[in-house]
C-alpha positions as CSV (number, residue, x, y, z in Angstrom):
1,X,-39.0,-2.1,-33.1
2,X,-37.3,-4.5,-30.6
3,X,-34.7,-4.3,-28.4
4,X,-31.4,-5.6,-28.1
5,X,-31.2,-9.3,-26.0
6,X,-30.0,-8.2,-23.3
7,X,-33.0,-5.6,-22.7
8,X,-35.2,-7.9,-24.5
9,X,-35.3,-11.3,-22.7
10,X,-34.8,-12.7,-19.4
11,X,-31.3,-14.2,-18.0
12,X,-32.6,-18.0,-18.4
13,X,-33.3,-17.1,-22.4
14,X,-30.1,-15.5,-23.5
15,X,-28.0,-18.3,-24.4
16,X,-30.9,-18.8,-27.0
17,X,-31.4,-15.7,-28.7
18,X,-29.0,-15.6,-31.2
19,X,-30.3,-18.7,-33.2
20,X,-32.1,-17.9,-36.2
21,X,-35.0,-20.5,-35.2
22,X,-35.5,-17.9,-31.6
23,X,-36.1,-14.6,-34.0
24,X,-39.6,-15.6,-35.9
25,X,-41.2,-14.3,-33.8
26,X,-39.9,-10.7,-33.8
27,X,-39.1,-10.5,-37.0
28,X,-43.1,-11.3,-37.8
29,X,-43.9,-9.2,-35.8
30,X,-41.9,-6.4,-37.2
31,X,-43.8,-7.3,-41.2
32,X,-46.7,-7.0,-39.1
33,X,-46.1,-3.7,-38.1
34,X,-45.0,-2.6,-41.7
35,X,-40.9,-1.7,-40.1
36,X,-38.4,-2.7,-42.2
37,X,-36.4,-5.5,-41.0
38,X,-33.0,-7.0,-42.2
39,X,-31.7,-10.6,-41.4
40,X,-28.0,-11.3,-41.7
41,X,-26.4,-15.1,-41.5
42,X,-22.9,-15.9,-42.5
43,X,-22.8,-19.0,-45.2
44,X,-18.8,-19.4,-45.6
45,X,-15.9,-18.3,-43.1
46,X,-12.4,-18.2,-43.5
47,X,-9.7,-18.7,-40.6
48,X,-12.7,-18.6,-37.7
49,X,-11.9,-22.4,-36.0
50,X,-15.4,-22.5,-35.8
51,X,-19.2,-21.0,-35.7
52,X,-22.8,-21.4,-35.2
53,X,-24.5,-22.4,-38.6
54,X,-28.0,-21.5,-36.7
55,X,-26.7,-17.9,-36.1
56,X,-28.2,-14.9,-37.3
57,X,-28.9,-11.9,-36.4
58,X,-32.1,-8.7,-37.0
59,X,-32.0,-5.2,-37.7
60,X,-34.4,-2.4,-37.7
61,X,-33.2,0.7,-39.0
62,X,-34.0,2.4,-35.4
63,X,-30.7,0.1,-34.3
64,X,-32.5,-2.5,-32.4
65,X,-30.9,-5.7,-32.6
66,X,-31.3,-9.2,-32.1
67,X,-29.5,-12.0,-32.2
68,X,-25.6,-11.9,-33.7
69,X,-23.2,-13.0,-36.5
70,X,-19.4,-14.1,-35.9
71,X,-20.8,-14.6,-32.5
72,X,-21.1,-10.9,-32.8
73,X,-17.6,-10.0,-34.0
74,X,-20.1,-8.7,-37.6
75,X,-22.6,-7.0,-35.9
76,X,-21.3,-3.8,-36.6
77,X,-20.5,-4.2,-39.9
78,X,-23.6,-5.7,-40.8
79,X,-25.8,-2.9,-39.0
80,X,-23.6,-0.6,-40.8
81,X,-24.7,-2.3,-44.3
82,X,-28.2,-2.4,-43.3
83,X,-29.0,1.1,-42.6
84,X,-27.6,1.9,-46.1
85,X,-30.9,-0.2,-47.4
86,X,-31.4,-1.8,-50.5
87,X,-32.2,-5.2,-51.6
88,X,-30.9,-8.7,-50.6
89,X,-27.0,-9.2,-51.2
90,X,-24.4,-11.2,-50.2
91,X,-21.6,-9.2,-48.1
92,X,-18.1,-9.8,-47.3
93,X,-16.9,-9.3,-43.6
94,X,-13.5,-9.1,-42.4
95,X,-12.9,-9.3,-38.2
96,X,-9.5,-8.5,-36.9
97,X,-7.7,-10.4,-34.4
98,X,-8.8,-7.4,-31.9
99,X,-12.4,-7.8,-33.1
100,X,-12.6,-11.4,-32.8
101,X,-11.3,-11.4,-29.2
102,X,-13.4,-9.2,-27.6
103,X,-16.5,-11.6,-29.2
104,X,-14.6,-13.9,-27.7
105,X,-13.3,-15.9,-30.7
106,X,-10.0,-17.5,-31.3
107,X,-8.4,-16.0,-34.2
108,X,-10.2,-13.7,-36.9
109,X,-11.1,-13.9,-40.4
110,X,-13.3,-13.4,-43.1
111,X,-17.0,-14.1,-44.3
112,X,-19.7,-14.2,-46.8
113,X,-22.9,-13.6,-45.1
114,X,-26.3,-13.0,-46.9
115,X,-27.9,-9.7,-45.7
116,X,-31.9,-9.9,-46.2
117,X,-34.3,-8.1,-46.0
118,X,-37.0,-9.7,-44.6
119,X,-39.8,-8.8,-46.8
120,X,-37.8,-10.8,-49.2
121,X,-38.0,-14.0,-47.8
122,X,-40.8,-16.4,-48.5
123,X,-43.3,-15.7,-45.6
124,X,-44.2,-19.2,-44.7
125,X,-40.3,-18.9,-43.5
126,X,-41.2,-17.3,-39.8
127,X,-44.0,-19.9,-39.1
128,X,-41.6,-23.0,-39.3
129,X,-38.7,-21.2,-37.3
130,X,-41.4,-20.8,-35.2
131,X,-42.1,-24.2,-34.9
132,X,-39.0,-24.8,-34.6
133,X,-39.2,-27.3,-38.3
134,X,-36.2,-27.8,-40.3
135,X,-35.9,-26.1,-43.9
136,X,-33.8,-25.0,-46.4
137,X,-33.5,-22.2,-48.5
138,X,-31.8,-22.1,-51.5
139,X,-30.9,-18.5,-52.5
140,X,-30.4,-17.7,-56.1
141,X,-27.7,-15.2,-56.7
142,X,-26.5,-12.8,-59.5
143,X,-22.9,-11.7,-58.3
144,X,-24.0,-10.4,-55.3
145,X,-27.1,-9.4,-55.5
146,X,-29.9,-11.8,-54.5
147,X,-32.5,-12.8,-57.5
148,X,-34.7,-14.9,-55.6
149,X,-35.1,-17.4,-52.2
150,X,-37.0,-20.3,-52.3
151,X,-38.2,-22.4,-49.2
152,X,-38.9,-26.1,-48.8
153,X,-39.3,-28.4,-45.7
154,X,-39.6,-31.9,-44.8
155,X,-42.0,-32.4,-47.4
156,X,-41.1,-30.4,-50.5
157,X,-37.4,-30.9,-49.9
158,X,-37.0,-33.5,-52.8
159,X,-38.5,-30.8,-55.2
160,X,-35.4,-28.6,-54.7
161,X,-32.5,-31.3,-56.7
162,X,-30.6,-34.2,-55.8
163,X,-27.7,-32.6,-54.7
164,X,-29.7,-30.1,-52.0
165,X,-32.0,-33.2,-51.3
166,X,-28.9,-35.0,-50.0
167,X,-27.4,-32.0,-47.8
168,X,-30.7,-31.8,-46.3
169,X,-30.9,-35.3,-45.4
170,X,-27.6,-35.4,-43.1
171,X,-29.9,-33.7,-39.9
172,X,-27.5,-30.9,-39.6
173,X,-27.5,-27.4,-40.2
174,X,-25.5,-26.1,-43.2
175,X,-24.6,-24.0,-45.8
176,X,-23.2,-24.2,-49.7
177,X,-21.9,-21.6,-51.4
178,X,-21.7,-21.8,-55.3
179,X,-21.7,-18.7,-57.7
180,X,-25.3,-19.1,-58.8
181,X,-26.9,-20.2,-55.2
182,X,-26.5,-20.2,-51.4
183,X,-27.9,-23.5,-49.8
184,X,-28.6,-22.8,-46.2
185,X,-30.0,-26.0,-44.4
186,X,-31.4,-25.2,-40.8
187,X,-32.1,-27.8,-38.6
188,X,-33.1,-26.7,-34.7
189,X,-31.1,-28.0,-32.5
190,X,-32.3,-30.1,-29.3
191,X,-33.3,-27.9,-25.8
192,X,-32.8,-29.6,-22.5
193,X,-34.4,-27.7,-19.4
194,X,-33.3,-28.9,-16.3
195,X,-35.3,-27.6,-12.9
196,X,-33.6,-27.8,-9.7
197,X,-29.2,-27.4,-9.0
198,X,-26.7,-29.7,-8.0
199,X,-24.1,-32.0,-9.5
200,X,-26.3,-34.2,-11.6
201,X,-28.3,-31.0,-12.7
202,X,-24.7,-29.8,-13.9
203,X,-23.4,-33.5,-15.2
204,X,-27.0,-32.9,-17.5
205,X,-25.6,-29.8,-18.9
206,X,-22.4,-30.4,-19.1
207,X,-23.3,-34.2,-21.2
208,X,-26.1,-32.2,-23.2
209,X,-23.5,-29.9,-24.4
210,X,-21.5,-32.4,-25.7
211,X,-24.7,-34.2,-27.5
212,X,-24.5,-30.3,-29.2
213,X,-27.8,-29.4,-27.4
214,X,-28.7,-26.2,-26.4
215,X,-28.9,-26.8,-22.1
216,X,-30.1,-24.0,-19.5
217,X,-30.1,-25.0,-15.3
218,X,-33.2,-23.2,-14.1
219,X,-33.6,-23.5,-10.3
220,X,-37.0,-21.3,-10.1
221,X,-40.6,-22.3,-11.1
222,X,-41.3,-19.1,-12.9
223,X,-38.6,-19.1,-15.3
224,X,-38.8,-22.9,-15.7
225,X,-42.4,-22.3,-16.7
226,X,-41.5,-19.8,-19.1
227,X,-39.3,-22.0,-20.8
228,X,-40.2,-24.9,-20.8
229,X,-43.5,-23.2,-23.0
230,X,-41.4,-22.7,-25.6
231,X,-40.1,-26.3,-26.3
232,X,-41.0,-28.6,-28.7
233,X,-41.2,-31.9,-29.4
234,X,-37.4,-32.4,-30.0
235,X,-36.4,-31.0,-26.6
236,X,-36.2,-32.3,-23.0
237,X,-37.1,-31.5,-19.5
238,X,-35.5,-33.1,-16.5
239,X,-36.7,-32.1,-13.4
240,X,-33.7,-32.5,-10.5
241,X,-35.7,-30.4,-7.7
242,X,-37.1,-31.7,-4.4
243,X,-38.7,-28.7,-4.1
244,X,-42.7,-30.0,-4.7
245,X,-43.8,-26.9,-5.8
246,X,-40.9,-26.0,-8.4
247,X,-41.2,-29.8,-9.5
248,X,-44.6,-29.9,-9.6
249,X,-45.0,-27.0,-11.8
250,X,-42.4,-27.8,-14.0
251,X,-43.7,-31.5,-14.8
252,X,-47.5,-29.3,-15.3
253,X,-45.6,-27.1,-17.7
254,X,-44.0,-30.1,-19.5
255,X,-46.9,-32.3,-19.9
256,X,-49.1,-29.4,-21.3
257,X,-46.1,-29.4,-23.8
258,X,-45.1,-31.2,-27.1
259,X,-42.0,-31.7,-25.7
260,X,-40.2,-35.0,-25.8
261,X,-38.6,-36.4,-23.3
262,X,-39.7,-35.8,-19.8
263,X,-37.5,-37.0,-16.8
264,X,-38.3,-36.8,-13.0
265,X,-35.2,-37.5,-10.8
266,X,-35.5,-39.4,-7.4
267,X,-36.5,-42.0,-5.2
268,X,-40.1,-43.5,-5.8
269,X,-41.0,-41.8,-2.7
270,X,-40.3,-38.3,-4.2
271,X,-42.3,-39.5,-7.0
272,X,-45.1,-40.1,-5.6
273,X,-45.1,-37.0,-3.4
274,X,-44.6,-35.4,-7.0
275,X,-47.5,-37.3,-8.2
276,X,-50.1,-36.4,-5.2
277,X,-49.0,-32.6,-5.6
278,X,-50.0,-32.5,-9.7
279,X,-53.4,-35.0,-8.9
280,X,-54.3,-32.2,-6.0
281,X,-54.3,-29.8,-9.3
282,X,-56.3,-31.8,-11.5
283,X,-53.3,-33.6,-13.4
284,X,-53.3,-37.2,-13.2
285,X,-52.1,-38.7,-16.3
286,X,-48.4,-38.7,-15.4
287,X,-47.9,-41.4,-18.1
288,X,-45.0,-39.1,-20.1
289,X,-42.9,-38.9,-17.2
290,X,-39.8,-41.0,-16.9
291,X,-39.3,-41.1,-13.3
292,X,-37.2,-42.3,-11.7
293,X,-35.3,-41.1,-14.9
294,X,-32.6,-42.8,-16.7
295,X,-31.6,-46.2,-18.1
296,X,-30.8,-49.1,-15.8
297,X,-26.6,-49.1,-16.4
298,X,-25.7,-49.2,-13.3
299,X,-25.2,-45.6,-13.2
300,X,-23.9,-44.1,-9.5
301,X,-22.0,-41.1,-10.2
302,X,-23.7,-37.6,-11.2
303,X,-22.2,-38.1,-14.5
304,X,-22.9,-41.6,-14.8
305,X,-26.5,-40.7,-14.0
306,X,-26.7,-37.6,-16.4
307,X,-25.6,-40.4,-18.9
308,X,-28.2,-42.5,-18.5
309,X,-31.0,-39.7,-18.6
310,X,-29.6,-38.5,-21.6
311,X,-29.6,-42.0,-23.2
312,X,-33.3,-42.6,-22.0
313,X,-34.2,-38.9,-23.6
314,X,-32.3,-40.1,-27.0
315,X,-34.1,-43.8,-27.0
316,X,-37.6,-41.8,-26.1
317,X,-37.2,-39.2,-29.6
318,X,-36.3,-41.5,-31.6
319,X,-38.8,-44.1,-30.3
320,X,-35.9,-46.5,-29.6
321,X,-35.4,-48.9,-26.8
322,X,-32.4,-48.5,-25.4
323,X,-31.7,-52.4,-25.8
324,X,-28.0,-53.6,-26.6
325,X,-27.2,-53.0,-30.4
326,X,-25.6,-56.2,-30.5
327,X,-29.5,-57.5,-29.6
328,X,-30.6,-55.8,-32.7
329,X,-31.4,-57.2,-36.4
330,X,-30.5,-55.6,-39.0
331,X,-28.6,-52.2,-39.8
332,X,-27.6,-50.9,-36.8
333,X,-27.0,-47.4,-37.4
């Protein structure tokens, strides 16, 4: 039914795919069509130093693939599992040191992982991945075969206990693993698009990455574009780009957007140039544009500057205002 991401997506999207929030779409499209589709996610590792809690990975039984598990090191396995059919179950994979290398992982190891077909998973699921909202699903187990998978969001997430209440609440993904259920908490995790190259465009990237956002350096209006149409309003677009047309449509694309945060590098003279470009197209309200972008900290290196971008794009989502904490009454945290 779909193709593997490589085939499937463009070079600026790959370094998304293999989230569970970027496969709504295909997998809806798949009940759509009536194909069987099965949805794989590990829930508890063992001797991995690390992994994705967002990844996941698709399956039709025609072997198209998206997405991956153990950063791929499972992929096999699991595909294997899936075309043998059958209903939800939770599956124990083992990668070897070999395995785990060429995925390239640290050390191998084992892991539970829910394998699910889709058609069992409560169908409101697909539109808040979509939408990129956070949720949890508690999946009710007996030994290893799944009984049931419940969903709740922002809004029904007190209905599912205390305990689950309180795992959701932390803002992070994660999962809990007891014999009766699998708790799998997924929260979306920030995008930053930043359009044009150089060092700050890297400093952004390379800061973003260790906020834990998801960052991609487009240097092309077309694929900026294309992005940037998929954010929402957790994510971020800084345009770096003295190019007027690659800005210009960039900062079109953003403010047609939900998205966040919008930053606009450069001197006031680039900005207005920016500005008389967009008005020339019928866009005039320019008033969700930081630019010049950033906080006033003095900033002068590209990673100084990145900093204070990032810190504006933070104070901006949460509706903050960047102040001094020590300024603040109250709780500061």
């Amino acid at each position: 039914m779909f193709a593997t991401p490589s085939a499937a997506l463009s070079r600026a999207q790959r370094r998304y795919a293999h989230r569970v929030f970027d496969l709504a779409l295909s997998v809806a499209a798949c009940l759509r069509a009536g194909t069987r589709v099965d949805v794989a996610w590990a829930v508890q590792t063992q001797g991995f130093s690390s992994r994705d809690p967002n990844e996941a990975l698709a399956i039709t039984p025609g072997g198209g693939r998206i997405g991956s598990v153990l950063s791929g090191a499972g992929n096999e396995q699991v595909a294997q599992l899936a075309a043998a059919g059958g209903d939800g179950r939770l599956v124990r994979l083992a990668v070897s040191e070999f395995e785990a290398q060429l995925a390239g992982l640290a050390c191998g190891g084992d892991a539970l992982c829910l394998l699910v077909p889709a058609t069992a998973m409560p169908p409101a699921l697909w539109d808040h991945l979509r939408d990129r909202d956070p949720v949890c699903l508690v999946t009710r187990l007996d030994d290893d075969k799944i009984r049931d998978i419940s969903l709740y969001d922002k809004s029904t997430i007190t209905d599912a206990g205390e305990h689950v209440a309180e795992l959701f609440a932390r803002g992070r993904s994660d999962t809990l693993v007891t014999p009766e259920a699998v708790v799998t908490v997924l929260w979306p995790v920030p995008k930053l698009v930043v359009v044009g190259a150089g060092t700050v465009a890297d400093a952004l990237s390379a800061n973003a990455a260790l906020l834990g956002w998801q960052a991609q350096v487009v240097t092309e209006a077309g694929p900026a574009v294309g992005l940037i149409a998929g954010l929402a309003v957790l994510d971020s677009v800084v345009v770096t780009s003295h190019d007027h047309e690659t800005a210009g449509r960039a900062l079109a694309a953003a403010l047609d957007s939900p998205v966040g945060y919008i930053g606009a590098l450069g001197s006031r003279r680039t900005q207005q140039a920016r500005a008389e470009w967009l008005a020339y197209r019928g866009v005039t309200d320019l008033s969700r544009v930081h630019g010049p972008a950033g906080l006033d900290i003095g900033a002068r290196t590209p990673a100084e500057i990145a900093v204070s971008i990032l810190a504006e794009a933070l104070a901006a989502r949460a509706g903050a205002t960047g102040a001094a904490l020590r300024d603040r009454t109250g709780s500061v945290h």
